[in-house]
N, C-alpha and C positions, 0 to 999 in steps of 0.2 A: 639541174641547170637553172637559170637563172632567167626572168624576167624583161629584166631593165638594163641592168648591169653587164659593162662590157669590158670595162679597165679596172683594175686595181693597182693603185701608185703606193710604192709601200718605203718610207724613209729607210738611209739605210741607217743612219748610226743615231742611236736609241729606240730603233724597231729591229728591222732585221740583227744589225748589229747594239751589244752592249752600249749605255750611254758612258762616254769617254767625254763628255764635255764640261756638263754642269757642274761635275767638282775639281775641275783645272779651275773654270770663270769665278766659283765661289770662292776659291781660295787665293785665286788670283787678284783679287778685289779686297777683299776681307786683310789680308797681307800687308796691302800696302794704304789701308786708314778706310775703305771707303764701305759704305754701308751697305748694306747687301739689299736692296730692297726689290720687291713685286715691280716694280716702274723698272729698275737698275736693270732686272731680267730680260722685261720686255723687251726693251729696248737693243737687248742685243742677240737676241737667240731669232734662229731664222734671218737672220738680215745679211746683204751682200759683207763679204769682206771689208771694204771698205767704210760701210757702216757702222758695223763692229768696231774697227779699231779706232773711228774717231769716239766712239761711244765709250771707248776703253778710255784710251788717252785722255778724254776730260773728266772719265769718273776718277784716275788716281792721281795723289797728290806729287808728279815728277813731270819733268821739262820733257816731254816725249812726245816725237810724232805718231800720226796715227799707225804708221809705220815700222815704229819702230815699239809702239805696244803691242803690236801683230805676231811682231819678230819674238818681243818676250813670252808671249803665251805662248806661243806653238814651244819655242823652249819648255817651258814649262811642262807644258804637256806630255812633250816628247819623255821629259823624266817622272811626267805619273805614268807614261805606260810603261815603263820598267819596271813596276811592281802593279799594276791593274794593267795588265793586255789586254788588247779587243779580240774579243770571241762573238761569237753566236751567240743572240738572246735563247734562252730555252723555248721551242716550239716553232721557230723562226722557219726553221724547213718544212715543217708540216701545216704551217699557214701557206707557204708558199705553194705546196700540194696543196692545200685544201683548196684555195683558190683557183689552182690550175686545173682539179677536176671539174670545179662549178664551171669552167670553160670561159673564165675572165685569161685576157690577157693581161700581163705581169711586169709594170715598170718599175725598178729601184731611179730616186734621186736622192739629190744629199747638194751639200754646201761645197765639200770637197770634189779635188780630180777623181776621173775616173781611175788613174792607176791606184786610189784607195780598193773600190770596189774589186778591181781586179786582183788586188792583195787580198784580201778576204772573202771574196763569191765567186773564184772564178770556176772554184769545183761546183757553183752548184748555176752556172752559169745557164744552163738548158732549162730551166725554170724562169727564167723571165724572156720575154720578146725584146725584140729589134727596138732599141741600140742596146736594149740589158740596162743601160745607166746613164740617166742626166744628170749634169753639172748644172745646179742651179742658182749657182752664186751671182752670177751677173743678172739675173732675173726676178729672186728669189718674192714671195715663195713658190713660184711657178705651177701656181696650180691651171692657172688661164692658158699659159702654155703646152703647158705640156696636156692636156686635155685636147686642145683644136687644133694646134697647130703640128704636133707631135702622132698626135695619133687620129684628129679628125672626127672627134668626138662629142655629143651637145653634154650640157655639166651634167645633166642629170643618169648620166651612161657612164661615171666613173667615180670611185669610194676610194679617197684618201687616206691613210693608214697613216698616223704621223705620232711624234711625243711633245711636238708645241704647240701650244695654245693660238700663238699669231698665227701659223698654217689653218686652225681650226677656222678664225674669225675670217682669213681671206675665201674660207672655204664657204663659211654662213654667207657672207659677199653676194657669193656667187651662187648661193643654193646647192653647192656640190655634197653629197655625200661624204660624210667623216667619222672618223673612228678613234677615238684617242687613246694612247697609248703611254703617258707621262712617266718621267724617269720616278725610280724609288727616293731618289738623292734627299737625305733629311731636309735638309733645306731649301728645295725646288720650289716654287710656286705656282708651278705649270699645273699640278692638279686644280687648284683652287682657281686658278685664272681659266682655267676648261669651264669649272661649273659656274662661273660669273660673265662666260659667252653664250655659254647653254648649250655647252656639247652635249648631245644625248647620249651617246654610247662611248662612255669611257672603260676600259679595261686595267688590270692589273697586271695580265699576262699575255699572251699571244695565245694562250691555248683557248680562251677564252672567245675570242673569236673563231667564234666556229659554225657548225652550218646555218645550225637556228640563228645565232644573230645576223649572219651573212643574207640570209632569205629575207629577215626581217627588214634591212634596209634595201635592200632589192625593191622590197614591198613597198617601202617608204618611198625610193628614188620614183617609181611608177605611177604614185599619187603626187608627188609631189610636197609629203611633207616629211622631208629631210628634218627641216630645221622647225616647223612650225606642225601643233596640234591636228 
């Protein structure tokens, strides 16, 4: 058991679930002239809908609402998951046990509807608590959220599980506990823009996270240096 630590918030798609995004947005960009850069990233991964798609519509070179850039990626998308389905990262369920035996309660969020989640976690639905799933698009990145107001918790009684960089820096913010878990995608930058906020625990895999480093930010959250020496 555990210390300090009382929540774990764990994203769903690029953690629990495979990352399905970064090579629609790369290719989606790249396609239509425009340069793929570390800032381009930034600026759109983790952010409301509506952020994204204006962020979309003035990076490419076409007469498009932000609306109707929205419209064309999720297209797009829809025909990469024709040949790249979403599945379960490998260890996905035995983090989510591993967590549930340390006696952390268990939130999945993500940008999309909850009828995603229910499309893909409803079989393993008993492993997280009340509500199972926030939409955190209209709020995003909801770590403030969903922390106090969700579950009633001070930041330092909850460890972040995420694969973007911006969730990490809202999480340093706020002194919360985090864990990164960044997509493999050749051309992501989300690794490198982890180590130039100064996530300390970045991972490769999900199995990776496991009891000893789970204690060791326990240990962290209790002193108080999450983010600092």
């Amino acid at each position: 058991m555990l210390s300090r630590l009382r929540l774990a918030a764990v994203n769903i798609d690029g953690v629990v679930l495979n990352d399905t995004f970064s090579p629609v947005i790369h290719r989606f960009l790249v396609s239509r002239g425009c340069a793929y850069t570390a800032e381009v990233e930034r600026s759109i991964f983790s952010q409301p809908r509506s952020v994204a798609g204006r962020i979309l519509a003035q990076a490419i070179d076409e007469p498009v609402t932000p609306e109707d850039a929205l419209d064309l990626y999720f297209r797009e998308r829809a025909h990469y998951l024709e040949t790249h389905p979403v599945r379960l990262n490998g260890g996905a369920v035995e983090l989510l046990e591993r967590l549930r035996g340390l006696g952390l309660q268990i939130i999945c969020y993500g940008g999309l509807a909850k009828d995603h989640f229910d499309e893909f976690l409803r079989a393993y639905a008993d492993l997280f608590d009340n509500p199972g799933y926030i939409c955190t698009d209209t709020f995003r990145p909801g770590i403030q959220e969903i922390i106090t107001e969700y579950f009633g918790f001070t930041y330092d009684e909850a460890v972040f599980i995420d694969d973007v960089a911006n969730v990490g820096l809202a999480a340093k913010e706020l002194n919360v506990p985090f864990i990164g878990h960044p997509t493999n995608f050749e051309y992501s930058f989300q690794p490198r823009l982890m180590r130039e906020i100064g996530v300390r625990h970045v991972v490769e895999s999900l199995h990776a996270v496991d009891e000893g480093l789970l204690h060791r930010v326990d240990r962290e959250a209790a002193l108080g240096s999450v983010w600092r020496a």
